[in-house]
C-alpha angles and dihedrals in degrees: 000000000000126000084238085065096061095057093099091047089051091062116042125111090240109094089205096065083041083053088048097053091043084061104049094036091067088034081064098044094047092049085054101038078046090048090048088056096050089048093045098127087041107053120128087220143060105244115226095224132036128260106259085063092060091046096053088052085045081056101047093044098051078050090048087050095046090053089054087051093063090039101057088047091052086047105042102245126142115218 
């Protein structure tokens, strides 16, 4: 899944499928923050902050995933 592919979610009035695509959309972020890492001697660009910056997101938003997970469980949404 794309973040593109969550648009609709995103829109829509239920705040479950707001809630979906909230989810996924930081499920996608954090699998391509995690691939830059693992990358990191091979990227094709400088990047702007040191590593240790983009490990610590890494960090907050596995912990930020993990929080939507028991929320969705408390709340009765499948993700």
């Amino acid at each position: 899944m794309e973040l593109n592919e969550t648009i609709e979610l995103m829109q829509s009035p239920n705040y479950k499928d707001r809630f979906i695509a909230e989810y996924y959309q930081n499920k996608i972020r954090y699998n391509k923050l995690a691939t830059m890492l693992t990358n990191w001697d091979n990227l094709k660009f400088t990047p702007t902050c040191p590593k240790s910056t983009y490990l610590l997101q890494l960090e907050f938003m596995e912990k930020y995933i993990a929080v939507l997970e028991l929320r969705a469980i408390a709340e009765g949404i499948v993700l």
